[in-house]
TITI-755312 format. One record per atom (N, C-alpha, C): x negated, y negated, z. Coordinates in steps of 0.1 Angstrom, whole numbers, plus 5000, padded with zeros to 4 digits. Layout:
BEGIN
XYZ;...
//
This chain:
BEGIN
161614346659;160714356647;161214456637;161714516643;162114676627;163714626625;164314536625;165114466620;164714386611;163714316617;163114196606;162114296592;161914356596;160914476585;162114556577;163414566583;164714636572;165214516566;165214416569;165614296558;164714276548;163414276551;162414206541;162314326529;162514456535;162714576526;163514586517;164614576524;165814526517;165914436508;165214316510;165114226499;163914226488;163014336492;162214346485;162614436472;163314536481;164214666471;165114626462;166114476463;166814446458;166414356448;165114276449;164414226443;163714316429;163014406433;162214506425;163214556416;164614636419;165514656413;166214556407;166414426407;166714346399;165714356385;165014306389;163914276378;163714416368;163514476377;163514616367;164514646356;165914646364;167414636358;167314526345;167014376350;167214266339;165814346330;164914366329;164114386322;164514486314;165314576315;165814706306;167114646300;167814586306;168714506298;168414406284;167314326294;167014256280;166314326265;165514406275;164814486263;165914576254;166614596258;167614726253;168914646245;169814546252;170414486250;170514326244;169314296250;169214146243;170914006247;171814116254;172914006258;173514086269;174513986276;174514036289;173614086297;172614016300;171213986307;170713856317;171913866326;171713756332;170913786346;170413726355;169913776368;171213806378;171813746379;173413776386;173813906385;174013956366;174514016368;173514186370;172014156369;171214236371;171214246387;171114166396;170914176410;172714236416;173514236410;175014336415;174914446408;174014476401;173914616395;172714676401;172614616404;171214716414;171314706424;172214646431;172614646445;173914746448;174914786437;176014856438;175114966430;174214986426;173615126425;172715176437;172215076441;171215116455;172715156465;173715116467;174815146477;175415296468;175315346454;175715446447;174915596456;173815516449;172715626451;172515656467;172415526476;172615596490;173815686496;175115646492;176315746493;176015896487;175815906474;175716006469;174416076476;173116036475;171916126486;172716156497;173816056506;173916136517;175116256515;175516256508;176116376507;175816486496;175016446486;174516566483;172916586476;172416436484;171016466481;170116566483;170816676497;169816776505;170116916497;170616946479;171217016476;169816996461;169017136463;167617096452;168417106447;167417016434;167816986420;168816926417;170316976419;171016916420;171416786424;171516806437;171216656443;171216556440;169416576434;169116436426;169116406414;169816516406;170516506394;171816416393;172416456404;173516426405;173516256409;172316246420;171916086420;171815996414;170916026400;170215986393;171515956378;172416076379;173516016370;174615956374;174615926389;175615866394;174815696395;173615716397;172815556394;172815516376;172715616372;173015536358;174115486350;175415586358;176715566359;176915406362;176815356366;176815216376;176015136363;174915156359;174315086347;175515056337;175515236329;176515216320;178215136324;178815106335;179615036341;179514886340;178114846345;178014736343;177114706330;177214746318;176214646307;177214746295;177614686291;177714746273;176914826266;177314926257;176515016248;176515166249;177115216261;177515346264;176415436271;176015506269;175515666280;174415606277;173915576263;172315626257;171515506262;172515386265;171715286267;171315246280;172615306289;172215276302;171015396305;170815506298;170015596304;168615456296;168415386291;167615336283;167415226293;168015176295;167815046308;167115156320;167815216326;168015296335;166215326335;165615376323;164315456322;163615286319;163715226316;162815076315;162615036328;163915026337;163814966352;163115016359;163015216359;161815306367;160715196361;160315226348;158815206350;158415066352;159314906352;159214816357;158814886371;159614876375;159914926391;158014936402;158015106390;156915106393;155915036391;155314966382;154514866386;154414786389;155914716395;155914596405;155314686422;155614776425;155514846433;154014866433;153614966426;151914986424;151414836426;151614716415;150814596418;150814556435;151714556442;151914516458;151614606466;151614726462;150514826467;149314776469;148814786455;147114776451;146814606467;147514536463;147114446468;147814426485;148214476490;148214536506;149514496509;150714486499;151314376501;152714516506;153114566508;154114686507;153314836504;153614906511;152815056506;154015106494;153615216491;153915256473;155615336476;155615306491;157115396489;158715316490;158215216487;159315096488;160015126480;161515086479;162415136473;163115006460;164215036451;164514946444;165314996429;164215056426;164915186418;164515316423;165615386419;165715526428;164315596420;163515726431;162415756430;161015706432;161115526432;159815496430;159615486442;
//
């Protein structure tokens, strides 16, 4: 059973972080906004950000500074426009994020600590 409950997470996470991703894309960029290439950007950022937490997540402040520009790193990598925009996607996808999360909350569907974009 907790095999079957790390897949569905998993695809839940990679799901929430897609949408979130294409959503700050399109809003920000308007091209290069495909779902393809939003679901390999949120999947090679969820694999960024888990490398990087494990080696220097347990270090305050830093840490998750260091996470958090290494997950945007990966944005600006994958989409056109430079620093300002992936930090602009990057902040559209949190707050997608979170209200795909909060809505599946509210309604019993996943509790509020599911993952997808980093933080939420």
């Amino acid at each position: 059973m907790a095999a079957a409950d790390s897949v569905l997470i998993f695809v839940l996470s990679l799901l929430v972080g897609t949408i979130g991703i294409l959503a700050g894309a399109r809003l920000v960029l308007d091209r290069d906004a495909s779902v393809v290439n939003a679901a390999v950007t949120a999947l090679i950022g969820a694999v960024a950000w888990a490398i990087t937490s494990f080696f220097v997540g347990w270090v305050p402040i830093l840490g998750v500074l260091l996470m958090l520009i290494i997950w945007v790193g990966v944005i600006n990598w994958r989409y056109p426009g430079g620093w300002g925009s992936a930090v602009a996607i990057g902040f559209i996808a949190w707050i997608v994020a979170v209200a795909i999360v909060y809505a599946f909350a509210v309604v019993g569907f996943v509790t509020p600590d599911a993952l997808g974009i980093p933080g939420v």
